[in-house]
C-alpha positions in Angstrom: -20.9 38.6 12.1 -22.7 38.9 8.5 -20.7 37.0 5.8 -19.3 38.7 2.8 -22.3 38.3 0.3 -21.3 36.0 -2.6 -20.2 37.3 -6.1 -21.0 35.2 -9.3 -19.0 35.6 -12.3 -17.7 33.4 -15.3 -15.5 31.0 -14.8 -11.7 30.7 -16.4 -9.0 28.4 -17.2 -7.4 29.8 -14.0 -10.7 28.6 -12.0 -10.0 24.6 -13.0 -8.0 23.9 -10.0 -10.7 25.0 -7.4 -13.4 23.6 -9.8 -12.1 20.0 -9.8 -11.2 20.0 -5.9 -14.9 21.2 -5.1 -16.3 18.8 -7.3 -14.2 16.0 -5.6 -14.9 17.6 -1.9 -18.8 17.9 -2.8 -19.4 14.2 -4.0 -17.0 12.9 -0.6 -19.1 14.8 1.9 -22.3 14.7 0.0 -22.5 11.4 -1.0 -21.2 10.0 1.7 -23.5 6.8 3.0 -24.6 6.8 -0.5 -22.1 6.1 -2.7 -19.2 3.2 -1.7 -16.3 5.3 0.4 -13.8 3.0 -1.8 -15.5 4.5 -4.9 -15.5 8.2 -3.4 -11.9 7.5 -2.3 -10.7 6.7 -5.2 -12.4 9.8 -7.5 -9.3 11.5 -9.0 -8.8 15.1 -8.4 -6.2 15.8 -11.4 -9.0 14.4 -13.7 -11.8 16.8 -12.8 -9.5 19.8 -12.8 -8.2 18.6 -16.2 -12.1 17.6 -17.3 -13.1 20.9 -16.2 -10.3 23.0 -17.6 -11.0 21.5 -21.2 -15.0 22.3 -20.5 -14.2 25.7 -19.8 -11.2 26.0 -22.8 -13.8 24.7 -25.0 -17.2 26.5 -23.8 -18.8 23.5 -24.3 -21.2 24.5 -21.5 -21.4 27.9 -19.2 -19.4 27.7 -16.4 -20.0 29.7 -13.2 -18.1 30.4 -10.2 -19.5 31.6 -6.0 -17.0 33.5 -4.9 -16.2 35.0 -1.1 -13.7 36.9 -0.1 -12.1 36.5 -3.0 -12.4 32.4 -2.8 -13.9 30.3 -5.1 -16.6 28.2 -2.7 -18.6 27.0 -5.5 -19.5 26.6 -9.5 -22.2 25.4 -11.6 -22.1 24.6 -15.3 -25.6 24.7 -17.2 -26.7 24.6 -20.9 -29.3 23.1 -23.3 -31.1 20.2 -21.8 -29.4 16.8 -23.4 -32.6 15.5 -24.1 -33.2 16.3 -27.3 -36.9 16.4 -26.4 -36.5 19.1 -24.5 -36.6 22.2 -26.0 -36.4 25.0 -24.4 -35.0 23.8 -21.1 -32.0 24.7 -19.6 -30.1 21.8 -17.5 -28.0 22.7 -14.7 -25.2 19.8 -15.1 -23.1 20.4 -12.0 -23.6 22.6 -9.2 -21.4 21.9 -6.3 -20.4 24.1 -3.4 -17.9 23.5 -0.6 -19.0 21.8 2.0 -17.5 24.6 4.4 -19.9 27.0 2.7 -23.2 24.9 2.6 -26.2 26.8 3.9 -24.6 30.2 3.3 -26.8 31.1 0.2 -23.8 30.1 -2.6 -25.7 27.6 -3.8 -28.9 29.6 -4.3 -27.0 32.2 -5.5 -25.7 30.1 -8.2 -29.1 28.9 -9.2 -30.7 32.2 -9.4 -27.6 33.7 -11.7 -28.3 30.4 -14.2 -31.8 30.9 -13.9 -31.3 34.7 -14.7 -29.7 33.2 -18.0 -32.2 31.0 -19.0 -34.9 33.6 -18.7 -32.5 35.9 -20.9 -32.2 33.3 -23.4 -35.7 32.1 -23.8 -35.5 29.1 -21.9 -39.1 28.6 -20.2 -37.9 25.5 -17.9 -35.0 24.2 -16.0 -34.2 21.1 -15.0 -31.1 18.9 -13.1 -30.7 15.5 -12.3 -30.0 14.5 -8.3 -30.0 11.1 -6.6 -32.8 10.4 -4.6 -31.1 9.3 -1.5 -29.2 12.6 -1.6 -31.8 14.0 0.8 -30.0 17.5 1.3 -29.7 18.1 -2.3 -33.6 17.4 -2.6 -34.6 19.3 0.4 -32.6 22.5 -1.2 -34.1 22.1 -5.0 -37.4 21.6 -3.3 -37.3 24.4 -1.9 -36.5 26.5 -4.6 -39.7 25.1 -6.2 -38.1 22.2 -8.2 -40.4 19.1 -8.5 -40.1 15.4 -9.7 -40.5 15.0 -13.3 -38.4 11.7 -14.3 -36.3 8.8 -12.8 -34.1 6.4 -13.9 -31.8 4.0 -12.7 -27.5 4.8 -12.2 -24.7 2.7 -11.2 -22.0 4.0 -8.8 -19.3 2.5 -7.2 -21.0 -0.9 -7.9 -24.1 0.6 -6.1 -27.6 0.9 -8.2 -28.9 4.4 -7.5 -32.0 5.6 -8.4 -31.9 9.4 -10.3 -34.4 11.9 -10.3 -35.0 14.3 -12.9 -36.6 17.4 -11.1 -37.8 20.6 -13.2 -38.6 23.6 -12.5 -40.7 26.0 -14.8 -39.0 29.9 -15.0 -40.6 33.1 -14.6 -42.6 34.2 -17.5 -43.2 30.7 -18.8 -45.9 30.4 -20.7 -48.7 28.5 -18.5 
């Protein structure tokens, strides 16, 4: 059976709730054997939903929802890169789909609707940050042609992670 194919639209107020739990769900799952289980245990669902529902209230960044059937399965939030030497570049911030609906195409669909407003805004590069252990995450941005461009270090849970900036030039970049 074929699934429902996956709408995009602009997040609201009213989308906080699913936003915060998917955020929680995706860094449990995801990060799991990363990331201390006390540390992924203890992440605070109230606090995302509230964090995101202020985001949103305050369009600090652009806030998108996956939906399917009518449920929300993922989001991503994107805007202007936050290094200020990046001009140009969009940075996708968060992008976190359920874990019930990985390898469905949610995902890419969210990265081709930011991408589609980067290149409508001028933006000639995109870039996110992912942990390098996160070896899903870096086998799908690889795959959507995103390669290594910077690194640093990140604490989590007491852990010390290593972070990778990956970029990925957009269509009609100049060469």
């Amino acid at each position: 059976m074929a699934l429902e194919p996956v709408r995009i639209r602009p997040a609201t107020r009213a989308d906080a709730a699913n936003i915060g739990q998917i955020h929680v769900l995706g860094w449990q799952v995801g990060y799991r054997g990363i990331i201390p289980a006390d540390f992924l245990a203890g992440i605070d669902v109230a606090k995302r939903q509230a964090y995101w529902d202020g985001v949103i209230a305050a369009g600090e960044l652009n806030v998108i929802v996956a939906e399917r059937g009518g449920q929300v399965i993922g989001w991503a939030a994107f805007g202007p890169d936050r290094d200020a030497a990046a001009d140009r570049v969009l940075e996708l911030q968060a992008i976190y789909v359920h874990p019930d609906a990985w390898r469905t195409g949610a995902g890419t669909s969210l990265i081709a609707a930011a991408t589609a407003h980067a290149v409508g805004h001028a933006y000639v590069a995109m870039s996110l940050w992912v942990l390098a252990e996160n070896r899903a995450g870096m086998q799908f941005y690889r795959g959507l042609d995103f390669v290594e461009h910077a690194r640093k270090s990140t604490a989590r849970g007491g852990r010390e992670l290593v972070e990778l900036q990956l970029l990925r030039a957009l269509p009609g970049a100049a060469d």
